[in-house]
C-alpha positions in Angstrom: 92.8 -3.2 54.0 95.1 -1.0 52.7 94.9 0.3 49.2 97.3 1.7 46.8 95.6 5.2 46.8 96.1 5.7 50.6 99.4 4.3 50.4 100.7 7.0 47.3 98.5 9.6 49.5 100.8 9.0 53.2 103.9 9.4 50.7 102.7 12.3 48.9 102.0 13.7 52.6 105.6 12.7 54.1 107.6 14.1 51.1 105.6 17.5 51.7 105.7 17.2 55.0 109.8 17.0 55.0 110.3 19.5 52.3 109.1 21.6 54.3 110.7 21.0 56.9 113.5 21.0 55.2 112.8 24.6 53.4 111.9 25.9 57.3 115.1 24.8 59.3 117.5 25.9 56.5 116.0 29.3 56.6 116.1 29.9 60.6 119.0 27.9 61.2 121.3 29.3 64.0 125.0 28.3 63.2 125.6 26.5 67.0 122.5 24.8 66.3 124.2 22.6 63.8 127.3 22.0 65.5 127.4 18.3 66.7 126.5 17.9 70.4 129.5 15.7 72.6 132.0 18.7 74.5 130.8 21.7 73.4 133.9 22.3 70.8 133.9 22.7 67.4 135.5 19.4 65.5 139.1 19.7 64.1 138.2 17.6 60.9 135.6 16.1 59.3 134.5 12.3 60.9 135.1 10.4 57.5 138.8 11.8 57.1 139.8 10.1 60.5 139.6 6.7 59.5 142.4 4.9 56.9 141.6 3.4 54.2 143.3 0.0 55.3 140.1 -0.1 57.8 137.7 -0.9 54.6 140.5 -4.2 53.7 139.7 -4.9 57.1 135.8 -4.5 57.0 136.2 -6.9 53.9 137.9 -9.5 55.9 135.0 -9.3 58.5 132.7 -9.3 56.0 134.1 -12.9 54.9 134.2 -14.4 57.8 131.2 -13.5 59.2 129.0 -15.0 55.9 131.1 -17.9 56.6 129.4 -18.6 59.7 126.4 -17.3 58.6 125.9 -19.9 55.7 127.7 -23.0 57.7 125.5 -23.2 60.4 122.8 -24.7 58.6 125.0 -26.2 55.9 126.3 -28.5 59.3 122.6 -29.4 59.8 121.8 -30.9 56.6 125.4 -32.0 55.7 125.1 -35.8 56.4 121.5 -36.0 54.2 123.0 -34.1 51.5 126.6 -36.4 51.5 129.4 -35.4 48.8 127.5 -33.2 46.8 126.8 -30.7 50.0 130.6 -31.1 51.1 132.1 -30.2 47.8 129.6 -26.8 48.1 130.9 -25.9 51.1 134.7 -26.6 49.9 133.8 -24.1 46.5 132.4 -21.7 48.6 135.0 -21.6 51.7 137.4 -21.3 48.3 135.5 -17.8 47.5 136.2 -16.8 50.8 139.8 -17.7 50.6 140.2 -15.6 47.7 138.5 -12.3 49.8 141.7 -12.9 52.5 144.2 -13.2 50.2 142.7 -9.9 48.8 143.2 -8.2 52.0 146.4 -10.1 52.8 147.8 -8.8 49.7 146.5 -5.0 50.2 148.4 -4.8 53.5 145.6 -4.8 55.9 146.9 -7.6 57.8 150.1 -5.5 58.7 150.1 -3.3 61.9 152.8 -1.2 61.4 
């Protein structure tokens, strides 16, 4: 059985462990040692500046749709014990959804151009 002490003593040991590491590759580390590993070029910009910001409107919409299938796949199993009360749920929460596309409808993401 596992016990509190030898749990706070193997994370005591793994903080250690990787501040030192830490403290030993900052010290020795060769500058094309850090460069990231794909052609052998250095990068032109940094990889968060490539993306737009309408990408995130259209992570959102994702997002919403795929907790809408998420949540009414078992919502169509129980649907016909549960009757009205489990249809009107469904109806308020596909509502919450709604309001998460017009978000993104509004902000543009929808638009191509």
């Amino acid at each position: 059985m596992v016990t509190a002490l030898s749990l706070l003593a193997l994370t005591c040991t793994l903080v250690i462990t990787l501040h030192a590491a830490s403290f030993f590759l900052t010290r020795f580390r060769q500058p094309a040692l850090v460069l990231p590993f794909e052609s052998g070029m250095p990068p032109q910009q940094h990889a968060v500046s490539r993306y737009h910001a309408r990408w995130y409107a259209v992570t959102i919409l994702f997002l919403a749709f795929d907790m809408e299938m998420i949540f009414m796949y078992p919502w169509a199993v129980v649907v016909a014990e549960m009757g009205v009360s489990a249809v009107a749920e469904m109806f308020g929460f596909l509502a919450v959804l709604v309001v998460g596309v017009v978000y993104v409808w509004r902000e543009g993401a929808l638009r191509w151009t």
